[in-house]
PDB file with SEQRES, HELIX, SHEET and CRYST1 records, atoms N, CA, C and O in Angstrom:
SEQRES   1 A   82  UNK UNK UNK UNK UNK UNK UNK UNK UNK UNK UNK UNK UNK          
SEQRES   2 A   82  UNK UNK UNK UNK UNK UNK UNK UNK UNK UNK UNK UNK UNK          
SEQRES   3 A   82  UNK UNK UNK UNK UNK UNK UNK UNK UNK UNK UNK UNK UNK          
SEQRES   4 A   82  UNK UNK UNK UNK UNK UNK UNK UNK UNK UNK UNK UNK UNK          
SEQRES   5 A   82  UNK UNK UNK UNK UNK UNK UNK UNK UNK UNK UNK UNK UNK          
SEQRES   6 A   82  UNK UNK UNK UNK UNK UNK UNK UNK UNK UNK UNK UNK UNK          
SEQRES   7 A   82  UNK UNK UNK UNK                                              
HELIX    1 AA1 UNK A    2  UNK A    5  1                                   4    
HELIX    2 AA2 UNK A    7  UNK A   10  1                                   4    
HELIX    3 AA3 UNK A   13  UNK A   24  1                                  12    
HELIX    4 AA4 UNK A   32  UNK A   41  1                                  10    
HELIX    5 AA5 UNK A   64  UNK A   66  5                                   3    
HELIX    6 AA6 UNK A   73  UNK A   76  1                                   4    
CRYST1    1.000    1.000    1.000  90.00  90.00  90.00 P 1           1          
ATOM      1  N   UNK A   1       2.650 -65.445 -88.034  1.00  0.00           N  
ATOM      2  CA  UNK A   1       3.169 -65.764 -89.343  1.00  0.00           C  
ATOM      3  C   UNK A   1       3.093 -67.264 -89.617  1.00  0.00           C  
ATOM      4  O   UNK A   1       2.428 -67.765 -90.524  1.00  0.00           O  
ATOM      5  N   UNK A   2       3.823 -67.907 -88.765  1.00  0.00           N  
ATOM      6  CA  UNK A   2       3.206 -69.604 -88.827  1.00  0.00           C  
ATOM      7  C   UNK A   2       2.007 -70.291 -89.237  1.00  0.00           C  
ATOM      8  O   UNK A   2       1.812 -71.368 -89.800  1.00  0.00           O  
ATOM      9  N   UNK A   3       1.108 -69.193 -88.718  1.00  0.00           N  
ATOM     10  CA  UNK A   3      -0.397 -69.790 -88.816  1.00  0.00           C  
ATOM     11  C   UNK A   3      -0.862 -69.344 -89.715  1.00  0.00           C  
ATOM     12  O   UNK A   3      -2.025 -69.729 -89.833  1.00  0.00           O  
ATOM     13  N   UNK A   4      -0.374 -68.308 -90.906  1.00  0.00           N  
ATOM     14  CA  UNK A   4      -0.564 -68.000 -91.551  1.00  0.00           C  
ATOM     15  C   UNK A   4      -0.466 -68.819 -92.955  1.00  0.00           C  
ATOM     16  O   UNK A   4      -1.168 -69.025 -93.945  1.00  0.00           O  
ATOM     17  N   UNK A   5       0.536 -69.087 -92.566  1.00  0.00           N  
ATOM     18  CA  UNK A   5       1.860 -69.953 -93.271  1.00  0.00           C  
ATOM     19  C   UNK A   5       0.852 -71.027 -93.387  1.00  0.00           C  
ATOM     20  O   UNK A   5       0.107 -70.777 -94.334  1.00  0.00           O  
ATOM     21  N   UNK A   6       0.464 -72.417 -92.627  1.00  0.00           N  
ATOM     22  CA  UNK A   6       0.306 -73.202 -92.642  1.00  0.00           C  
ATOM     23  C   UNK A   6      -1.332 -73.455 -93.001  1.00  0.00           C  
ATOM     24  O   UNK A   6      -1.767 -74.521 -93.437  1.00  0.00           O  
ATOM     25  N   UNK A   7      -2.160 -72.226 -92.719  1.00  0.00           N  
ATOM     26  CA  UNK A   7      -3.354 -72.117 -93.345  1.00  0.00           C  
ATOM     27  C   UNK A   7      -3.404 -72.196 -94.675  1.00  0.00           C  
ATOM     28  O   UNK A   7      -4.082 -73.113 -95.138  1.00  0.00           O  
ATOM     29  N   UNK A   8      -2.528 -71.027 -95.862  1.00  0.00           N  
ATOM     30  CA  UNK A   8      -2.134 -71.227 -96.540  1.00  0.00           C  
ATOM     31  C   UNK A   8      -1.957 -72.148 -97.457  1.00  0.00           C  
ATOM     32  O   UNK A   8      -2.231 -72.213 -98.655  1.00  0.00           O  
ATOM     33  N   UNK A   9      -1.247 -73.140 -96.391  1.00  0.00           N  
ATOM     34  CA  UNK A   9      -0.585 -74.788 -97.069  1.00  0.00           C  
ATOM     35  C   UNK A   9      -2.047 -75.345 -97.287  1.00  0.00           C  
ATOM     36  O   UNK A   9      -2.311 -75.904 -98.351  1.00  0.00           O  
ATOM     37  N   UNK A  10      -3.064 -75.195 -96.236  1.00  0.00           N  
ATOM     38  CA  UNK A  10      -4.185 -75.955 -96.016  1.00  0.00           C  
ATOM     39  C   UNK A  10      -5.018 -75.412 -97.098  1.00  0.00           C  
ATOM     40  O   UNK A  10      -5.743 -76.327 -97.488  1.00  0.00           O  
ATOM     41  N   UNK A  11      -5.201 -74.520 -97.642  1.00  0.00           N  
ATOM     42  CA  UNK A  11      -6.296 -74.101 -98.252  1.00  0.00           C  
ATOM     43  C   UNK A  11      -5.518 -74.121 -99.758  1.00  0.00           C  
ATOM     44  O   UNK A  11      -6.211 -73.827-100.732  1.00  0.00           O  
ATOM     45  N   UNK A  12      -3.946 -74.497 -99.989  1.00  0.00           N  
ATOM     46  CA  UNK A  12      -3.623 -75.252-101.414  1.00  0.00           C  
ATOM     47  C   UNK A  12      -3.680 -76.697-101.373  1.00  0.00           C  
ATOM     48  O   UNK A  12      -4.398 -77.265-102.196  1.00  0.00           O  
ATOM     49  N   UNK A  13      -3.073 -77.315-100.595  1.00  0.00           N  
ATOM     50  CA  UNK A  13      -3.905 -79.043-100.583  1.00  0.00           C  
ATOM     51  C   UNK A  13      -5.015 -79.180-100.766  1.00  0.00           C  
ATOM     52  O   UNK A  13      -5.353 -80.308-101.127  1.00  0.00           O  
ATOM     53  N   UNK A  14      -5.977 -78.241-100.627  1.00  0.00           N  
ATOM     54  CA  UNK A  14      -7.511 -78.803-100.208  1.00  0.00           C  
ATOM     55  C   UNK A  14      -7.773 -78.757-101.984  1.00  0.00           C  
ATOM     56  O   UNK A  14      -8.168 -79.769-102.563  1.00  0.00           O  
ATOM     57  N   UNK A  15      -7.507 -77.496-102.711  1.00  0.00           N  
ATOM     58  CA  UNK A  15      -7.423 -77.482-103.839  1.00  0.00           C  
ATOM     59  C   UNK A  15      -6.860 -78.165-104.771  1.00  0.00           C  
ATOM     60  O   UNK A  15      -7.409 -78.266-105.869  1.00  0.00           O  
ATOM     61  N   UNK A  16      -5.528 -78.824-104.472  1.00  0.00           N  
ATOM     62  CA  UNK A  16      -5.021 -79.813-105.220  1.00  0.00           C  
ATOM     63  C   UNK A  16      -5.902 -81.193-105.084  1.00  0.00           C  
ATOM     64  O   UNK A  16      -6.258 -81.855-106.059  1.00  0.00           O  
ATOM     65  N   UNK A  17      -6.151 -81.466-103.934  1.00  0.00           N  
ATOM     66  CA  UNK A  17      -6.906 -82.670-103.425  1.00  0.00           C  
ATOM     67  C   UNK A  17      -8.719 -82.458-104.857  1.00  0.00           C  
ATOM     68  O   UNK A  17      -9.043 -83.065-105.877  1.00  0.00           O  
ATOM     69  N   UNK A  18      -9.273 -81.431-104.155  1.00  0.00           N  
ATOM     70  CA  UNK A  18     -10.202 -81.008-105.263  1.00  0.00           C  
ATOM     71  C   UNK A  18      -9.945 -81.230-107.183  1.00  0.00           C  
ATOM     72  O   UNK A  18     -10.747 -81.604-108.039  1.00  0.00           O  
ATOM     73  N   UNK A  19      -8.731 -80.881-107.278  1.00  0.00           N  
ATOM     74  CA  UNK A  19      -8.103 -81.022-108.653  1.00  0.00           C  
ATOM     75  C   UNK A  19      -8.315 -82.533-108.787  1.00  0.00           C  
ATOM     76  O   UNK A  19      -8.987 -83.015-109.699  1.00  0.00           O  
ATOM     77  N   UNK A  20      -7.870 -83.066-108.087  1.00  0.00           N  
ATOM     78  CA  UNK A  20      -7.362 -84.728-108.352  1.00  0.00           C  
ATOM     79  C   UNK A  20      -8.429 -85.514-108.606  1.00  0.00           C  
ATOM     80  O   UNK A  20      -8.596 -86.353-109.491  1.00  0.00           O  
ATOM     81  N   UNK A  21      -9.483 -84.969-107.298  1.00  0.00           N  
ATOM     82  CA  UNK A  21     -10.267 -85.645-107.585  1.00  0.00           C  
ATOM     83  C   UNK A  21     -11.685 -85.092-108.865  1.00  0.00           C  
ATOM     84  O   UNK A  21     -12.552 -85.852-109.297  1.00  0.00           O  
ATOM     85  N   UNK A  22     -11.579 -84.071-109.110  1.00  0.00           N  
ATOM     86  CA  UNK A  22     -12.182 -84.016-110.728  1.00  0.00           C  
ATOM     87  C   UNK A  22     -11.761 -84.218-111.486  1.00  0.00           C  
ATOM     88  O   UNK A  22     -12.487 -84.022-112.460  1.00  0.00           O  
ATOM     89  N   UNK A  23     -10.651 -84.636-111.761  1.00  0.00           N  
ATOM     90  CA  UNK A  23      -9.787 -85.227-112.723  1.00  0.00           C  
ATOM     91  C   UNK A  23     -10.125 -86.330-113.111  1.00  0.00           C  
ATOM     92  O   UNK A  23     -10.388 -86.692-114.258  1.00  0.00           O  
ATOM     93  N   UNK A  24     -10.132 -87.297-111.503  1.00  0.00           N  
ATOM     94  CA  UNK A  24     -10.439 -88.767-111.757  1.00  0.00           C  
ATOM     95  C   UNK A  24     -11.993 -89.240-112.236  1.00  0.00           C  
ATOM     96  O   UNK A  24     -12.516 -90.146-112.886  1.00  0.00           O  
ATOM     97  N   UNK A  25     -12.433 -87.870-111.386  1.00  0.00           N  
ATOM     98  CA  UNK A  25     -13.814 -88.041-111.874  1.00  0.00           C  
ATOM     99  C   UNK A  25     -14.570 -88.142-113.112  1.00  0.00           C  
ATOM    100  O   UNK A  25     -15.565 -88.789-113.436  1.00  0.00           O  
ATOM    101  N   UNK A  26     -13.705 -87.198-113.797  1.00  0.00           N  
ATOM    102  CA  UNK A  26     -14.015 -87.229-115.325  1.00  0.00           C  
ATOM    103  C   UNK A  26     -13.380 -88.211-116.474  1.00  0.00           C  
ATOM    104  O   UNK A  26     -13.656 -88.456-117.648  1.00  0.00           O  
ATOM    105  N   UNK A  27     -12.414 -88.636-115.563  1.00  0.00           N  
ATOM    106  CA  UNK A  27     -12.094 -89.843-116.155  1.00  0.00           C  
ATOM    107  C   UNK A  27     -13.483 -91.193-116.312  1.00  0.00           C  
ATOM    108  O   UNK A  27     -13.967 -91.813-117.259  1.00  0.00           O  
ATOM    109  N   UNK A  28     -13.605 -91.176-115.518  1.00  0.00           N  
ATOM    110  CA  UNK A  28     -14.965 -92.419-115.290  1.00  0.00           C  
ATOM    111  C   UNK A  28     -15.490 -92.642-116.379  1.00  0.00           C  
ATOM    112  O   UNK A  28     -15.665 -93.741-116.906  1.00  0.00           O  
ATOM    113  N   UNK A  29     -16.011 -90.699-117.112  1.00  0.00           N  
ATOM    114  CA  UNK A  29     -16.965 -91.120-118.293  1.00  0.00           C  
ATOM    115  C   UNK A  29     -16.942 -91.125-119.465  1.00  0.00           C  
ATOM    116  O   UNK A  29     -17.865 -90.988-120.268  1.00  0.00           O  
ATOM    117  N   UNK A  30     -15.185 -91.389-119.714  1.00  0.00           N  
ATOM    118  CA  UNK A  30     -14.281 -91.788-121.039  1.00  0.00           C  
ATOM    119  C   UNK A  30     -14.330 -92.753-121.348  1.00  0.00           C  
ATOM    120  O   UNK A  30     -14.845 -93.706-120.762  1.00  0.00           O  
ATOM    121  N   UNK A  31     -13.745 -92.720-122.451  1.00  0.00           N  
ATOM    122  CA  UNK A  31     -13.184 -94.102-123.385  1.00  0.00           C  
ATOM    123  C   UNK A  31     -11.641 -94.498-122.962  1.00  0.00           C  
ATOM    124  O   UNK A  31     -11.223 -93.764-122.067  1.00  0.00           O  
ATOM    125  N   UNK A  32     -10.840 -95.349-123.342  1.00  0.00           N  
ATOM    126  CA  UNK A  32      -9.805 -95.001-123.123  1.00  0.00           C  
ATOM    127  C   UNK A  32      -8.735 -94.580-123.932  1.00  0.00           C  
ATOM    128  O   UNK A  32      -7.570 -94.581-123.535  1.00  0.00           O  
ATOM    129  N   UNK A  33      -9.091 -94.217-125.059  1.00  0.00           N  
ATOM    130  CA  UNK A  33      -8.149 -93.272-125.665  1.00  0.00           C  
ATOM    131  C   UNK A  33      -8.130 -92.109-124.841  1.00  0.00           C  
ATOM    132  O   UNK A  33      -7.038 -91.618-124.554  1.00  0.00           O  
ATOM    133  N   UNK A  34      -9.476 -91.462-124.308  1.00  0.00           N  
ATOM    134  CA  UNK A  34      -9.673 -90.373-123.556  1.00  0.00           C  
ATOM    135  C   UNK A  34      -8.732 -90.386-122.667  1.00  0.00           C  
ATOM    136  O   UNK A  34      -7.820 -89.609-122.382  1.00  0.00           O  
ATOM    137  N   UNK A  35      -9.255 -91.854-122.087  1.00  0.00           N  
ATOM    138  CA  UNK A  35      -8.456 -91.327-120.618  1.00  0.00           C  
ATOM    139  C   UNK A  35      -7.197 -91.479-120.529  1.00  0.00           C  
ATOM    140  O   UNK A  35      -6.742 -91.140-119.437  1.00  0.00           O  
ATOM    141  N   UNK A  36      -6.130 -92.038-121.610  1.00  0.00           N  
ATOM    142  CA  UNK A  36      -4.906 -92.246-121.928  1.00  0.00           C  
ATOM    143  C   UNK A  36      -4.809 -90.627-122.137  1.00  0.00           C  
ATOM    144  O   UNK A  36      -4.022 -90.187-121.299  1.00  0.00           O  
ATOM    145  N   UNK A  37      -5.193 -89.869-122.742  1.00  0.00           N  
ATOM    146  CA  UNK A  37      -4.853 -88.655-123.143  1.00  0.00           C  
ATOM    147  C   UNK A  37      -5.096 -87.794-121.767  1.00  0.00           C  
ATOM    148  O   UNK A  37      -4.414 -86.770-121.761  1.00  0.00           O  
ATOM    149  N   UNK A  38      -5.861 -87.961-120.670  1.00  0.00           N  
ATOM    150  CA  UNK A  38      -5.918 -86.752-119.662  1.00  0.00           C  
ATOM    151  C   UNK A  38      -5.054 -87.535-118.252  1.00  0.00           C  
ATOM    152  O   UNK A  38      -4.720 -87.073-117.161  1.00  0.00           O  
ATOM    153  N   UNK A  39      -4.901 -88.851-118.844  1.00  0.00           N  
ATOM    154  CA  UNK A  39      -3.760 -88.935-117.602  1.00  0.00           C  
ATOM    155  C   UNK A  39      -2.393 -88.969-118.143  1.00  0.00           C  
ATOM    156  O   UNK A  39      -1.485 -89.307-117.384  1.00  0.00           O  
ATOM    157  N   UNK A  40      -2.152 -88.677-119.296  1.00  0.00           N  
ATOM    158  CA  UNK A  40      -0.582 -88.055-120.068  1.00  0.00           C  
ATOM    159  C   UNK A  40      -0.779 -86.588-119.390  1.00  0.00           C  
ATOM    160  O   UNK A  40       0.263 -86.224-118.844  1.00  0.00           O  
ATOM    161  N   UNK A  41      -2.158 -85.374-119.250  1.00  0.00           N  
ATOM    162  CA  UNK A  41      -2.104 -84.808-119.273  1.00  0.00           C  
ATOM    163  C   UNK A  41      -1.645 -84.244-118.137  1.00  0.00           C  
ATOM    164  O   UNK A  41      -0.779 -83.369-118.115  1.00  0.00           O  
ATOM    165  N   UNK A  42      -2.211 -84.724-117.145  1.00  0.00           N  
ATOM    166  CA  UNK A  42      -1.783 -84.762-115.830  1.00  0.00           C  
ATOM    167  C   UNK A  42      -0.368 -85.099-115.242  1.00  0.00           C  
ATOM    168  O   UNK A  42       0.076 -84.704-114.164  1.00  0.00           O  
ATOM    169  N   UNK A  43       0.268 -85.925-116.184  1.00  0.00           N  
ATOM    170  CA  UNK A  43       1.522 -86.347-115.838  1.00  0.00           C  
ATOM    171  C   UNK A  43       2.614 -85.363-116.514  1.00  0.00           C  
ATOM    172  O   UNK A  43       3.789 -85.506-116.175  1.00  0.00           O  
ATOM    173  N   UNK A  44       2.366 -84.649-117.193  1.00  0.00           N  
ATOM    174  CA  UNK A  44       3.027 -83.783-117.642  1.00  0.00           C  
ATOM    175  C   UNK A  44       2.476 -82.166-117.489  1.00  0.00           C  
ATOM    176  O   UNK A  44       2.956 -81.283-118.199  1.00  0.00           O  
ATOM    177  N   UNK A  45       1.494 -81.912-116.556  1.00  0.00           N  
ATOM    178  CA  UNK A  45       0.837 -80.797-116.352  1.00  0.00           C  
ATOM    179  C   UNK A  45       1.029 -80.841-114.911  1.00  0.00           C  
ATOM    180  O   UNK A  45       1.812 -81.444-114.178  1.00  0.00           O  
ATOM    181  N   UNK A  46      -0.174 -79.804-114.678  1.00  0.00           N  
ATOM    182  CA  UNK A  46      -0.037 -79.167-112.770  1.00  0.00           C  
ATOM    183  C   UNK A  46      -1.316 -79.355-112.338  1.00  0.00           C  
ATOM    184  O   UNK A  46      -2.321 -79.503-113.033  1.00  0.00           O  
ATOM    185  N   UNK A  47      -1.208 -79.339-110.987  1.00  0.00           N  
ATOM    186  CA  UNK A  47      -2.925 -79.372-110.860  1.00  0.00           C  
ATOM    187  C   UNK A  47      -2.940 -78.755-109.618  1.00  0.00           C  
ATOM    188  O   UNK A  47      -3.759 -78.994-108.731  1.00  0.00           O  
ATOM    189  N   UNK A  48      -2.038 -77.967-109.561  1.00  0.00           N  
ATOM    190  CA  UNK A  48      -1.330 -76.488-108.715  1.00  0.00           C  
ATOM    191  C   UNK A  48      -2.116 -75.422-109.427  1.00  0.00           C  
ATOM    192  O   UNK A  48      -1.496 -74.412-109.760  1.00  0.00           O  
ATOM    193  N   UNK A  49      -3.565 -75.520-109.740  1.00  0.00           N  
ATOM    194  CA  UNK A  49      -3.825 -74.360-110.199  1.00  0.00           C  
ATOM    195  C   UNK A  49      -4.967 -73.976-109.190  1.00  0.00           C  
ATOM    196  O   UNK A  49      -5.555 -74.795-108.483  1.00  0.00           O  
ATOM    197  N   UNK A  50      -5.264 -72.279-109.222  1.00  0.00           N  
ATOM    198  CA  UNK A  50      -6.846 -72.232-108.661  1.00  0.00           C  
ATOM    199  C   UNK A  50      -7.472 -71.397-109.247  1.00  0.00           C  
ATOM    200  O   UNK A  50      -8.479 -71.001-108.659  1.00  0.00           O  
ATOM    201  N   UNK A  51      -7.128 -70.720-110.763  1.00  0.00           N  
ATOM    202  CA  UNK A  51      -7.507 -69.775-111.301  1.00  0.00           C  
ATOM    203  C   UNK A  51      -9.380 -70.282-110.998  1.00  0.00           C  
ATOM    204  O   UNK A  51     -10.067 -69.296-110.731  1.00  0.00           O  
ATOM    205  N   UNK A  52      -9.979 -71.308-111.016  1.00  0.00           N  
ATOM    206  CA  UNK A  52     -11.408 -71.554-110.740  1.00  0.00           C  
ATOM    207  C   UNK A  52     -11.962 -71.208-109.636  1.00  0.00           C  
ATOM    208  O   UNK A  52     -13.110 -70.792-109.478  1.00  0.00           O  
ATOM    209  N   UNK A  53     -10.979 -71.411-108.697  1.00  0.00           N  
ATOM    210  CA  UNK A  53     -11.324 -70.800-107.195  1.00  0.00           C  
ATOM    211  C   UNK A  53     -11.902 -69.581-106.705  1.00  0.00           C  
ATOM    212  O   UNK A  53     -11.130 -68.720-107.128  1.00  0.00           O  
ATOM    213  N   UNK A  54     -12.728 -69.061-106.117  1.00  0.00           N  
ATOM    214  CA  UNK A  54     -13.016 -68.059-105.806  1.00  0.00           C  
ATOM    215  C   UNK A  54     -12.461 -67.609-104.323  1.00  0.00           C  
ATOM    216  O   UNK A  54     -13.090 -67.736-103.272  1.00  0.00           O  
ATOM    217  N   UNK A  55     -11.172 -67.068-104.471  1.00  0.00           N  
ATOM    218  CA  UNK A  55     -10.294 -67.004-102.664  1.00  0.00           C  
ATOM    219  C   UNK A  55     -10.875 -66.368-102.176  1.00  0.00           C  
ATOM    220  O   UNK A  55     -11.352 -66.892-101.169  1.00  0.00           O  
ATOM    221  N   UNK A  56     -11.364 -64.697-102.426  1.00  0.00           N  
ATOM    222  CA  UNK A  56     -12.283 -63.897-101.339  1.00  0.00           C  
ATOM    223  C   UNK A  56     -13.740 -64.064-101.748  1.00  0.00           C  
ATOM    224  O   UNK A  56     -14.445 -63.068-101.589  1.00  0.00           O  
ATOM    225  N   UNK A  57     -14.231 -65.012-102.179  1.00  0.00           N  
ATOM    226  CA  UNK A  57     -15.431 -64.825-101.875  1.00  0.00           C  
ATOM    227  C   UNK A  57     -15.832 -65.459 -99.808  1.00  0.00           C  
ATOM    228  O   UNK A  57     -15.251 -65.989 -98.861  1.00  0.00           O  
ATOM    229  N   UNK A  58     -17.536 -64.748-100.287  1.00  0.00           N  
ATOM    230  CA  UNK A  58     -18.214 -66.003 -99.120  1.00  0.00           C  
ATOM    231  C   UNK A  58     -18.806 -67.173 -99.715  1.00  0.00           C  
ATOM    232  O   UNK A  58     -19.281 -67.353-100.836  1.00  0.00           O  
ATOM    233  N   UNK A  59     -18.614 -68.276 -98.260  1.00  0.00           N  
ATOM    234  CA  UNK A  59     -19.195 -69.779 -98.817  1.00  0.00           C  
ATOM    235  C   UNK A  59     -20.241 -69.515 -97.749  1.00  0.00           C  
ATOM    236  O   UNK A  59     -20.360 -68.794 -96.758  1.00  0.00           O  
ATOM    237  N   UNK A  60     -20.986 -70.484 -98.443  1.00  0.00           N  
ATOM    238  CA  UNK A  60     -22.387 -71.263 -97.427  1.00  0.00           C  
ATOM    239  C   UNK A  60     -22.249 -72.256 -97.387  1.00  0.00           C  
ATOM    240  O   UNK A  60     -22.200 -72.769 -98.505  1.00  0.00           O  
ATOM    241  N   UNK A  61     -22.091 -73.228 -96.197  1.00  0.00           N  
ATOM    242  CA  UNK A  61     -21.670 -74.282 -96.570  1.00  0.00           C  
ATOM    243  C   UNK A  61     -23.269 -75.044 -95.466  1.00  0.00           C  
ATOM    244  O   UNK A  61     -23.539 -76.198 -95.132  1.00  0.00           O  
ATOM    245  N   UNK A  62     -23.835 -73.968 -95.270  1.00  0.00           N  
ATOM    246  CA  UNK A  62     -25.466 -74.483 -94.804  1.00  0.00           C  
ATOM    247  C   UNK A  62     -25.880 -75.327 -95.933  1.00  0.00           C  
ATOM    248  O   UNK A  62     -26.075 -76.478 -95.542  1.00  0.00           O  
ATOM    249  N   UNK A  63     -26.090 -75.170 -97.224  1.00  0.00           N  
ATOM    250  CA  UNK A  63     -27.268 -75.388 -98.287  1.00  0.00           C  
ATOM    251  C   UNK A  63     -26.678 -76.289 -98.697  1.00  0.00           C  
ATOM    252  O   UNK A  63     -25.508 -76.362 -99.075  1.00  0.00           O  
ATOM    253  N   UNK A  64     -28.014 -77.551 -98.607  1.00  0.00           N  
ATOM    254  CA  UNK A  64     -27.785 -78.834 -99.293  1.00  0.00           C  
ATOM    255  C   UNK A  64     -26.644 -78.865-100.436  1.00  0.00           C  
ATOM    256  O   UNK A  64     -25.695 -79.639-100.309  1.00  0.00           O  
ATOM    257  N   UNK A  65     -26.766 -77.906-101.692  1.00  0.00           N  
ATOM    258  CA  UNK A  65     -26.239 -77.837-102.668  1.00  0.00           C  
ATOM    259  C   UNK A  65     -24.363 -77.804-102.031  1.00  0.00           C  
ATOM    260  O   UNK A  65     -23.430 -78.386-102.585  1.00  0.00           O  
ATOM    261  N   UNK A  66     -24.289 -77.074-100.943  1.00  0.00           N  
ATOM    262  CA  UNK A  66     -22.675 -77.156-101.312  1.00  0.00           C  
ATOM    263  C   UNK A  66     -22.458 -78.414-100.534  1.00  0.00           C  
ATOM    264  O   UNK A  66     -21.265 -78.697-100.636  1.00  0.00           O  
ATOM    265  N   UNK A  67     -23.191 -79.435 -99.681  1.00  0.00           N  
ATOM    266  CA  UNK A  67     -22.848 -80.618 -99.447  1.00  0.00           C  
ATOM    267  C   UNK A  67     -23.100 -81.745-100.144  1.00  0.00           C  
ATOM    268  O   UNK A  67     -22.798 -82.881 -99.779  1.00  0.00           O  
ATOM    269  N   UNK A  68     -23.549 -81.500-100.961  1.00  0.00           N  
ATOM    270  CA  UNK A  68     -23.908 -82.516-102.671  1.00  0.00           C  
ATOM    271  C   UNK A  68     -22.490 -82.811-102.564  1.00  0.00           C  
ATOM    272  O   UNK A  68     -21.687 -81.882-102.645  1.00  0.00           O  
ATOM    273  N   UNK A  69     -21.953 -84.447-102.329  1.00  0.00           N  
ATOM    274  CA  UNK A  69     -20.789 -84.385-103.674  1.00  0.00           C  
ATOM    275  C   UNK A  69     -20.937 -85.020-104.950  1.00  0.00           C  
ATOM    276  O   UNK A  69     -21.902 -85.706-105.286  1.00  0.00           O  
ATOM    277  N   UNK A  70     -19.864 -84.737-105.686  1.00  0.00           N  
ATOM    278  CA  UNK A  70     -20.486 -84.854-107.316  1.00  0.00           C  
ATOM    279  C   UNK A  70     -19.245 -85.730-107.538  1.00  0.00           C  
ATOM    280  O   UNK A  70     -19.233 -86.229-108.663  1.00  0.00           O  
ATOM    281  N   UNK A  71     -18.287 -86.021-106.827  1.00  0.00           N  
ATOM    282  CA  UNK A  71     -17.877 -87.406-106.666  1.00  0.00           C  
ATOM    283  C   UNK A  71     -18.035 -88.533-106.240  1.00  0.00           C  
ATOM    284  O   UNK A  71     -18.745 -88.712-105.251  1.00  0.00           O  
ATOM    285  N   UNK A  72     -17.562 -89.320-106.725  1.00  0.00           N  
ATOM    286  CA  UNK A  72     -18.123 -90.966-106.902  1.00  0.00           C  
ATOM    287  C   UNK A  72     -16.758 -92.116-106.197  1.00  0.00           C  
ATOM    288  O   UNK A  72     -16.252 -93.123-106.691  1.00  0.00           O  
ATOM    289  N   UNK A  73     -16.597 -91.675-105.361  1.00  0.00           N  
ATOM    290  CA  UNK A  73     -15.252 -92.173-104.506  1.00  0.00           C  
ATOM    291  C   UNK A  73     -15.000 -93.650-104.649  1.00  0.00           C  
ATOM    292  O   UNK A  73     -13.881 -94.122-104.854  1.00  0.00           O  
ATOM    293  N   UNK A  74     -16.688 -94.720-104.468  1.00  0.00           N  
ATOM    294  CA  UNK A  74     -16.416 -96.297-104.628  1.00  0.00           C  
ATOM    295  C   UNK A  74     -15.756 -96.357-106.445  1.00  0.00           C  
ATOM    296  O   UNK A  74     -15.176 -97.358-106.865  1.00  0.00           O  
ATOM    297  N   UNK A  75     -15.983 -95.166-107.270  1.00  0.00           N  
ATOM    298  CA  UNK A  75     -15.611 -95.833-108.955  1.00  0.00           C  
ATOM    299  C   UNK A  75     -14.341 -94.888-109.155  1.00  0.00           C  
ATOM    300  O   UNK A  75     -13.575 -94.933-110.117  1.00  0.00           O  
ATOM    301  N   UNK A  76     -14.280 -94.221-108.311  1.00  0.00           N  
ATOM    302  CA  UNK A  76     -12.344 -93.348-108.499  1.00  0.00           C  
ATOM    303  C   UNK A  76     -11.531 -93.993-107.789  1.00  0.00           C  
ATOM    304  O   UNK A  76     -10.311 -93.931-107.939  1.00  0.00           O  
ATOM    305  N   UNK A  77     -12.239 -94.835-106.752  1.00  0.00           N  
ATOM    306  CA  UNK A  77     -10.790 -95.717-105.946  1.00  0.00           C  
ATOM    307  C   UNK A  77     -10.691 -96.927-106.432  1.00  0.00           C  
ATOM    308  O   UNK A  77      -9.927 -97.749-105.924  1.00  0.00           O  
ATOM    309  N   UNK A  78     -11.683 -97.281-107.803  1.00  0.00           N  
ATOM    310  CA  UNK A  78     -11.557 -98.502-108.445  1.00  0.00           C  
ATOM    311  C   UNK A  78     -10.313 -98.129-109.721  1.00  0.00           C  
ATOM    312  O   UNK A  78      -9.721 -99.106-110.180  1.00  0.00           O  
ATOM    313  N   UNK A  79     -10.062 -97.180-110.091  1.00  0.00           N  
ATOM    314  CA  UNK A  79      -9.361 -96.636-111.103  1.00  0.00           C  
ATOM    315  C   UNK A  79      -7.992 -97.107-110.928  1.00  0.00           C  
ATOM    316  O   UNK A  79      -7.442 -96.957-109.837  1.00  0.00           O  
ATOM    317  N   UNK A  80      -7.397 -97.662-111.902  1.00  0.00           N  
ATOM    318  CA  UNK A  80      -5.990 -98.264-111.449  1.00  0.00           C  
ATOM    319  C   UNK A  80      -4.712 -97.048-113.303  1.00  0.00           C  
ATOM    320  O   UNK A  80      -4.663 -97.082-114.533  1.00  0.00           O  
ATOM    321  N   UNK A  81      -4.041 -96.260-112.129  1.00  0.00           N  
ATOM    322  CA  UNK A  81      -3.833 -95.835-113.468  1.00  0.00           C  
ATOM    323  C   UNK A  81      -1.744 -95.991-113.268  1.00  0.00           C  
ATOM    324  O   UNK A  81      -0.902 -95.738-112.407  1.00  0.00           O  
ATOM    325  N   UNK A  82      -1.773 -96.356-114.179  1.00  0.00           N  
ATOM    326  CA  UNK A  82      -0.119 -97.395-114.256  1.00  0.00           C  
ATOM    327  C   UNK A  82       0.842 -95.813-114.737  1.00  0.00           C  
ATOM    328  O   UNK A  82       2.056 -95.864-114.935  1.00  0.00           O  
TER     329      UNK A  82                                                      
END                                                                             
């Protein structure tokens, strides 16, 4: 049950972590009215969601494509959001 438990925990962080960082990501290629408006959104929203997720599927995590990342980590850790 523990390990159940704590897998669990692991496979909703990984998703929140995922959330955060498409969030920030899409911030990048705003204006900033934009991005005033999706980081209100965030601050008053969840990002506790996984309706996008696919829980029982299978992954491949062989193929180039799912090791692509499509984040930009040196211009999201430049992001200063007050």
């Amino acid at each position: 049950m523990i390990v159940a438990t704590a897998c669990k925990m692991l496979i909703q962080n990984a998703i929140v972590l995922w959330n955060y960082l498409y969030f920030f990501q899409h911030l990048l290629d705003k204006n900033d009215c934009e991005k005033e408006k999706i980081i209100n959104d965030i601050r008053h929203g969840s990002v506790m969601c996984w309706h996008h997720v696919n829980l029982q599927g299978e992954y491949d995590f062989k193929r180039p494509s799912a090791n692509h990342s499509i984040f930009n980590m040196k211009e999201i850790m430049k992001l200063k959001v007050a």
